[in-house]
C-alpha positions in Angstrom: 0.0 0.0 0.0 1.5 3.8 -0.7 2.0 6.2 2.0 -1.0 8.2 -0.3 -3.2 4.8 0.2 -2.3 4.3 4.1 -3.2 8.2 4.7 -6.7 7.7 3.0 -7.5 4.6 4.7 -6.5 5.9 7.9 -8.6 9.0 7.9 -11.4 7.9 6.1 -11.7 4.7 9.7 -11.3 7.8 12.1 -13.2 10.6 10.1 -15.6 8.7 8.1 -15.6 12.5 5.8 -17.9 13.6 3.9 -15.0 14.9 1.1 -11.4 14.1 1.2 -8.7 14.7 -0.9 -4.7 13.3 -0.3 -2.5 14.2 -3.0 1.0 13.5 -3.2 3.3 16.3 -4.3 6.1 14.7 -3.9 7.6 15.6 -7.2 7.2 19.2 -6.3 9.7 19.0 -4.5 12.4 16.7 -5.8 16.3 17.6 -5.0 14.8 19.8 -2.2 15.1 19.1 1.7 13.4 16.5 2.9 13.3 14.2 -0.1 14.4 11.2 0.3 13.9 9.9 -2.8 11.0 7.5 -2.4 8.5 9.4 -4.1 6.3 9.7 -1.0 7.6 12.3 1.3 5.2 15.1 0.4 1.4 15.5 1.0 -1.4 17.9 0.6 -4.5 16.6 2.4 -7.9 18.4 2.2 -10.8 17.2 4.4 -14.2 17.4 5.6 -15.8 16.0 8.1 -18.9 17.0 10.4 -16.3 16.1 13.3 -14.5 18.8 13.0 -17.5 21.0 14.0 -16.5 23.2 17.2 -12.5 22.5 17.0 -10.2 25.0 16.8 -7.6 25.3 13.9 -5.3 23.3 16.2 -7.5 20.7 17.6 -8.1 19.8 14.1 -4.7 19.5 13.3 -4.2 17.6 16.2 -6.8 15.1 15.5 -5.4 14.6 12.0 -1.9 13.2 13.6 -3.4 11.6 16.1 -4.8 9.3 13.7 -2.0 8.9 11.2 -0.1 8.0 13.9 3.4 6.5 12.9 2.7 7.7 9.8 4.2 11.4 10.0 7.8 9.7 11.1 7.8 8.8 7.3 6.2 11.6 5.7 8.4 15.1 5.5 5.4 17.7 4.6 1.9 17.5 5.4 -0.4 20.7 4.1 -3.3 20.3 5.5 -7.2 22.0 5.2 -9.9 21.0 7.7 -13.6 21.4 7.8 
């Protein structure tokens, strides 16, 4: 399974969003810091879930590494926008 694949599935068990979006931009950012050459060390995630109702900015960030877990050890960039 990709890191993209692992993200989705791991969000979607926690969330259960209405929308969500993970898109790897990986090659955006080739040759730059925090490439380490696999491909999968760059991530733009857009969500939406009516769980998110009442957090704050950081709550919601919060909840979103919460459940990828071990999962941001292996990921360099994570741009995230939660709703």
């Amino acid at each position: 399974m990709s890191v993209a694949e692992e993200i989705e599935a791991r969000l979607r068990a926690a969330f259960a969003p209405e929308a969500l979006e993970v898109v790897n931009e990986s090659h955006r950012h080739a040759g730059h810091g925090g490439d380490d050459g696999s491909g999968e060390s760059h991530f733009a995630i857009r969500i939406r879930a009516a769980v998110f109702a009442g957090m704050s900015r950081i709550e919601r960030h919060r909840a979103v590494n919460r459940a990828l877990g071990d999962l941001t050890a292996r990921v360099h960039a994570l741009a995230l926008d939660i709703g």
